[in-house]
C-alpha positions in Angstrom: 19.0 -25.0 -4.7 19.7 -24.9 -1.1 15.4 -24.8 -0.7 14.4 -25.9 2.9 11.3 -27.8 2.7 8.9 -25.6 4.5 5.2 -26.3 5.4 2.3 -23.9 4.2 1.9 -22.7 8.3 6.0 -22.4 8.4 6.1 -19.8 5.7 3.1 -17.8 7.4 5.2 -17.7 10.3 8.5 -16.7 8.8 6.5 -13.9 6.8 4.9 -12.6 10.1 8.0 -12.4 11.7 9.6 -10.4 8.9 6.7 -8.4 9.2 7.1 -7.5 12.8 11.0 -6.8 12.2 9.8 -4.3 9.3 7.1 -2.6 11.6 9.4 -1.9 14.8 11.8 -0.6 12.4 9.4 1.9 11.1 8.0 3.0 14.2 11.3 4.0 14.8 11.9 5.5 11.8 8.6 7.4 12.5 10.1 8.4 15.7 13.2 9.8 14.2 11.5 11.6 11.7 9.5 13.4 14.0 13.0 15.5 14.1 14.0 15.7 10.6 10.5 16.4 9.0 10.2 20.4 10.2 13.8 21.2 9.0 13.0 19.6 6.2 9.7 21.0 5.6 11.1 24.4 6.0 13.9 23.5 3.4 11.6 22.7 0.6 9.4 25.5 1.7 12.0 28.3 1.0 14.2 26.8 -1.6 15.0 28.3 -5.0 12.4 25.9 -6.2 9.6 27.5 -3.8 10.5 30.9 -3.2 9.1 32.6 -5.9 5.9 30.7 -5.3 2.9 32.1 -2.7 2.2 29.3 -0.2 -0.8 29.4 1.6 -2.8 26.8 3.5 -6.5 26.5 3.1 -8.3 24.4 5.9 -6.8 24.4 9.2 -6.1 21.0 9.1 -3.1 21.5 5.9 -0.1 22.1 8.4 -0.7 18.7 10.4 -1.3 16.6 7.3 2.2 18.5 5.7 4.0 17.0 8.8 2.1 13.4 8.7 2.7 12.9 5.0 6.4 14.6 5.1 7.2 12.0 8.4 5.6 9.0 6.6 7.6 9.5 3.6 10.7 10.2 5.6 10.3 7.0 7.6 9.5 5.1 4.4 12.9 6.3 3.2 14.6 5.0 6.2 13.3 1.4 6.6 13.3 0.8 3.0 16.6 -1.1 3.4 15.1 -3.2 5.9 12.2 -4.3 3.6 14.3 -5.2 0.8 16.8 -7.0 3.3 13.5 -8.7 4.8 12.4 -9.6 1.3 15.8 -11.1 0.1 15.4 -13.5 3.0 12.4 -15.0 2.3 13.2 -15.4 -1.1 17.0 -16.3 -0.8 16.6 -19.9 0.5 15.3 -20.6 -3.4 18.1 -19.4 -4.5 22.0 -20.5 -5.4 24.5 -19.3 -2.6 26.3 -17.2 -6.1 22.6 -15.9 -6.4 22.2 -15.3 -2.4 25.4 -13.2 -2.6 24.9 -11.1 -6.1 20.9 -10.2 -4.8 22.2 -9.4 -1.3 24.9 -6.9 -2.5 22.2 -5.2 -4.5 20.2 -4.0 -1.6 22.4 -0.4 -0.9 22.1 0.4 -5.0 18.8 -0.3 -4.8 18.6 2.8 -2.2 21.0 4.5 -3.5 19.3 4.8 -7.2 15.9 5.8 -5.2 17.3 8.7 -3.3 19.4 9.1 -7.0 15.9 9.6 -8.8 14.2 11.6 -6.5 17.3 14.1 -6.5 17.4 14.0 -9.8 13.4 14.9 -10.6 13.5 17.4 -7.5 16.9 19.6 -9.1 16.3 18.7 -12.7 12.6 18.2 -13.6 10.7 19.9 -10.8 12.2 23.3 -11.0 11.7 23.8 -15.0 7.5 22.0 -14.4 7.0 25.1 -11.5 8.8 27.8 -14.2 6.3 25.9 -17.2 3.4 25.8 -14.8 3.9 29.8 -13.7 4.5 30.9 -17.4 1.0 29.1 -18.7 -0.7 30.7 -16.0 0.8 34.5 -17.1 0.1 33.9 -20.3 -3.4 32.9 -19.5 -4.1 35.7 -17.2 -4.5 33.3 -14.2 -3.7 34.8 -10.7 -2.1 31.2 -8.9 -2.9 31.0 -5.3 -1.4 27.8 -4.1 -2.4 25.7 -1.6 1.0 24.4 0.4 -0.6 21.0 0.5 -1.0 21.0 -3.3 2.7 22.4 -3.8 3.7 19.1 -1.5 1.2 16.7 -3.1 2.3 17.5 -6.3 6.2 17.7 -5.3 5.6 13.9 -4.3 4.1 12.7 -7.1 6.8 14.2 -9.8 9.7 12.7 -7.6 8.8 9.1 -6.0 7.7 8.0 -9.0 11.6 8.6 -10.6 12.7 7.2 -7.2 10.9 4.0 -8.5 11.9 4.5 -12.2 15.4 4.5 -11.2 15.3 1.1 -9.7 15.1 -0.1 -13.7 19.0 -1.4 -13.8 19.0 -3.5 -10.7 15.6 -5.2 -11.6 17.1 -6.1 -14.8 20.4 -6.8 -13.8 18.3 -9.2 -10.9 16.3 -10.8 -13.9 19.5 -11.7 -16.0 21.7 -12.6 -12.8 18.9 -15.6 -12.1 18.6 -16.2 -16.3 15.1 -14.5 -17.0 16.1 -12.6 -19.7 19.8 -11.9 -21.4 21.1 -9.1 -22.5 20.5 -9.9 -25.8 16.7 -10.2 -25.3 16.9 -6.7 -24.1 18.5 -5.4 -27.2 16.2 -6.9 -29.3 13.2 -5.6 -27.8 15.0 -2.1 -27.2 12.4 0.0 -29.9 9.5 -1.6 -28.0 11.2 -1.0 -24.4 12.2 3.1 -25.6 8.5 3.2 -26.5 7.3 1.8 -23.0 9.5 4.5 -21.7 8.6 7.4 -23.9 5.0 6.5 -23.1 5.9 6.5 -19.3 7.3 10.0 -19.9 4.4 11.3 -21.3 2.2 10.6 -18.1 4.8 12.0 -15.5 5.4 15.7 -17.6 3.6 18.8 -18.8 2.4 18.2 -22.1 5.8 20.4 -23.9 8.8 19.0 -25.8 11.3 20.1 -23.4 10.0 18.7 -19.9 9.6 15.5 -22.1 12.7 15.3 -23.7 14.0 16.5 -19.7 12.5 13.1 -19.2 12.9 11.0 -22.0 16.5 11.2 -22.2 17.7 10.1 -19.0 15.2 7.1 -19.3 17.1 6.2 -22.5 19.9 6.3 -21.5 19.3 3.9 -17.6 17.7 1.4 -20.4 21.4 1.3 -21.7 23.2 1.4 -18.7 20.9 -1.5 -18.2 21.5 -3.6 -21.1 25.7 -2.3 -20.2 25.4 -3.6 -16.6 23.5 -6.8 -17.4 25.7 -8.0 -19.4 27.6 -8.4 -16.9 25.7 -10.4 -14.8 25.1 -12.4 -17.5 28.2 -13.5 -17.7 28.3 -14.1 -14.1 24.9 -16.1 -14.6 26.8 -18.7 -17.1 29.5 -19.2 -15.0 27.6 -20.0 -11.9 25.2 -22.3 -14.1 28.5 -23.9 -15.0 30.0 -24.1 -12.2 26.6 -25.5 -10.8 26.3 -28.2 -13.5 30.0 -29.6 -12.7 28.9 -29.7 -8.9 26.1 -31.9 -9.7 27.8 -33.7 -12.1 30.5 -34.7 -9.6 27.6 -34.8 -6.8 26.1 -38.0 -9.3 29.7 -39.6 -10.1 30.6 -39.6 -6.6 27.0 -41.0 -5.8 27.8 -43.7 -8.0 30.8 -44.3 -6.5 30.0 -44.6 -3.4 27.3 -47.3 -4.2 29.5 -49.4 -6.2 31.9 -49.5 -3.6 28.9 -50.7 -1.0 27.7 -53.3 -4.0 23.7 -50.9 -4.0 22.2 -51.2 -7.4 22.5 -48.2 -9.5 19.1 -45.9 -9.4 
């Protein structure tokens, strides 16, 4: 490994400076979404997903903490390619220049499957929980009154947490590019991993067969295009061990070489 022998107060300082870069980039983020968070807001207000719901806000204070939370979460969105790039380099000096290169390139998926998942739970999942959640309540003989900071509270926590789900590939295609697990670990353990995940779907839906199933599915089936895609790196993992082991190999020949031409002892 290309490792550079840093002290304890040298890696305190290079993580404080990372830092820094990530908060200037998300006070600018915060600036920017200053402009996209009211067109935005008015969007998800009076799409077909919201129209047929009665918004209201109940303390004065609900419009102000719409905009904060709807600017916080934009500007997350926006620098979140700068905290992974300011993660991959403080980790990448511990790692192989093939590794360096495979982990940098998977940076832009790594957004792109986020924004992927909370697409997918806003169009797909989200509009069938409102239709579930406004049946229960006819058939119960509840008059809803909903609060516009509930409708947004709860809009968040049914979509990020598919933004994060949707990350599963490239964290196991990251674990088998650096040799954690193989491909055929994952197989193996694939009842025991479709369990994790059924259980995982159980928390994040309405407690009906068809929002889980809504859920369960696509889970199954990013699990396999997991164990697909990682086989791939796999194979890119043995060839870079490989190719690693020959480099060292040579590295000790030509190390003895060169001190038998000088007349050195051998180590």
């Amino acid at each position: 490994m290309n490792e550079k022998d840093l002290t304890l107060v040298e890696h305190i300082d290079e993580i404080r400076k990372r830092l820094m870069i990530i908060v200037v980039f998300f006070v600018i983020a915060v600036v920017a979404s200053f402009f996209i968070a009211e067109p935005l807001i008015n969007f998800l207000q009076y799409s077909e997903e919201a129209k047929s719901l009665p918004l209201h806000a109940f303390t004065i204070t609900d419009p102000i903490m719409i905009y904060l939370k709807v600017i916080l979460f934009v500007a997350f969105l926006l620098t979140s390619p700068v905290i992974l790039y300011q993660l991959w380099g403080f980790v990448s000096p511990g790692l192989y220049e093939p590794e360096r290169k495979a982990t940098l390139s998977y940076i832009p998926f790594t957004f792109l499957l986020f924004v992927a998942g909370i697409l997918f739970s806003y169009k797909v999942l989200f509009p069938y929980v409102i239709h579930f959640m406004i049946i229960l309540a006819i058939d119960l003989g509840i008059n809803q009154v909903i609060g516009i900071n509930d409708y947004f509270n709860f809009l968040f926590q049914i979509t990020i947490p598919f933004g994060i789900i949707f990350q599963l590939p490239i964290v196991l295609l990251f674990l088998t590019r650096l040799g954690v697990i193989t491909p055929m670990l994952m197989v193996k353990v694939r009842k025991y991993a479709y369990f994790v995940l059924f259980v995982i779907a159980a928390f994040i839906t309405p407690p009906d067969i068809i929002s889980h199933l809504i859920v369960t599915v696509p889970l199954f089936a990013l699990y396999e295009l997991s164990v697909m895609v990682s086989r791939v790196g796999y194979k890119k993992y043995l060839k870079s061990e490989e190719l690693r082991q020959r480099e060292e190999h040579q590295s000790l020949v030509d190390e003895a070489n060169r001190r038998r031409n000088e007349n050195l002892p051998p180590e």
